[in-house]
C-alpha positions as CSV (number, residue, x, y, z in Angstrom):
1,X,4.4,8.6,0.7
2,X,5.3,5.5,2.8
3,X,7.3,2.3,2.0
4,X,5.7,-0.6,3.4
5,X,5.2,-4.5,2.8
6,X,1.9,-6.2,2.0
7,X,1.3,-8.5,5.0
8,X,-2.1,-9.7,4.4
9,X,-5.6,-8.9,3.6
10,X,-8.6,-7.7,5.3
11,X,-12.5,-9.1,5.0
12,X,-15.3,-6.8,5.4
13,X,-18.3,-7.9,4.4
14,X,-20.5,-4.8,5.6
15,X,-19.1,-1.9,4.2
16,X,-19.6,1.2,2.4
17,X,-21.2,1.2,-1.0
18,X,-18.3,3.2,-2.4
19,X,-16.0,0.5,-1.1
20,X,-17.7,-2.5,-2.7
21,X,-15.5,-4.2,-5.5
22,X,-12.3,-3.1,-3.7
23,X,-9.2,-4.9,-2.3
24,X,-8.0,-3.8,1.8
25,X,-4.6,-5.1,2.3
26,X,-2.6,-5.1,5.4
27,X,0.6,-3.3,5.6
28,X,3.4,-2.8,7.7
29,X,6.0,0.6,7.4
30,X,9.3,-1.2,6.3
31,X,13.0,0.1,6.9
32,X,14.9,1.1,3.5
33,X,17.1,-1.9,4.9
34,X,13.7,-4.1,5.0
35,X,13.2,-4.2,8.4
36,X,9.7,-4.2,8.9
37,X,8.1,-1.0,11.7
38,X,5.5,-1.8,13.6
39,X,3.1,0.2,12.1
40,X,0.1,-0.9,10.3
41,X,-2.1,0.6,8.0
42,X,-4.9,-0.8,5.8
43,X,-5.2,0.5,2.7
44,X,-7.1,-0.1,-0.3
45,X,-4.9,-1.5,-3.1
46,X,-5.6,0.3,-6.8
47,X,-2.9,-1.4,-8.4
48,X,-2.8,-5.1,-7.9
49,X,-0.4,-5.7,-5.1
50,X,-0.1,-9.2,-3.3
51,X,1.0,-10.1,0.1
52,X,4.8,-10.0,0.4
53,X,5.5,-6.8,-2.1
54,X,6.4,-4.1,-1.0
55,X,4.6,-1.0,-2.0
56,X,4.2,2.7,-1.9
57,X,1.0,4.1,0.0
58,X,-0.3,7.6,0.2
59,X,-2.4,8.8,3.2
60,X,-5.0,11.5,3.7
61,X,-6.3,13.6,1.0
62,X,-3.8,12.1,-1.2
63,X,-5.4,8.2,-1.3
64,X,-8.2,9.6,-2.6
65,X,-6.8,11.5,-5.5
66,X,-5.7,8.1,-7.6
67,X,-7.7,7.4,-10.8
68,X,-9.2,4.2,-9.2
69,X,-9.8,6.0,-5.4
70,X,-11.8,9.3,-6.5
71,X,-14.3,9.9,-3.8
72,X,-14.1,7.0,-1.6
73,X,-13.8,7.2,2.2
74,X,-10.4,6.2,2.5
75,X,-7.5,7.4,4.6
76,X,-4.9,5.0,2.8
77,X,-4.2,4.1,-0.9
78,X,-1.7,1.5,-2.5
79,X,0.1,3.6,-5.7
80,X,2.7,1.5,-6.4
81,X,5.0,-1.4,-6.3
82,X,7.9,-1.3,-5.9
83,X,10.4,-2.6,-8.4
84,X,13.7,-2.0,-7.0
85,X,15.1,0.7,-5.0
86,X,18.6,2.6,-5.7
87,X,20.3,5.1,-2.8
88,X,23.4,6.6,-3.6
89,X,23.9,4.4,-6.8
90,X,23.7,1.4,-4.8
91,X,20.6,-1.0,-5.3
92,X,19.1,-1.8,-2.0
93,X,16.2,-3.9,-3.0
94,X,15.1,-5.7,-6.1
95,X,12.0,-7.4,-6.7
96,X,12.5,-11.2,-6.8
């Protein structure tokens, strides 16, 4: 599982059938400290992220294992987001 931020969305209009009726969302990798990597991955969101969250995404096999992501050609699934984040009892991030 990665930690990353929802940086924007991506159009397609000529896609795969299985894809039709789904969100892509840009993401970048983001430090536990919230500074943001500079990798990007596109992933298809199954749980109603918008752009500034940050979010948890699973790659690979894993993506397509979510209720909403069964058999679709994916590489990269949104599974959560993130409410707050706590390391060594201290809170590092909270959702606004």
């Amino acid at each position: 599982m990665l930690l990353c931020k929802v940086v924007g969305s991506l159009v397609s209009t000529q896609k795969d059938p299985k894809l039709r009726g789904t969100k892509l969302l840009v993401t970048k990798e983001v430090e536990l400290d919230g500074r943001l990597r500079e990798t990007y991955h596109i992933a298809v969101d199954s749980v109603g992220a918008g752009e500034g969250e940050w979010v948890v995404i699973v790659r690979g096999s894993s993506a397509r294992m979510a209720e909403n992501t069964k058999g679709m050609p994916i590489d990269s699934a949104i599974i959560a987001i993130v409410d707050s984040i706590e390391v060594d009892g201290e809170v590092i991030f909270r959702k606004s």
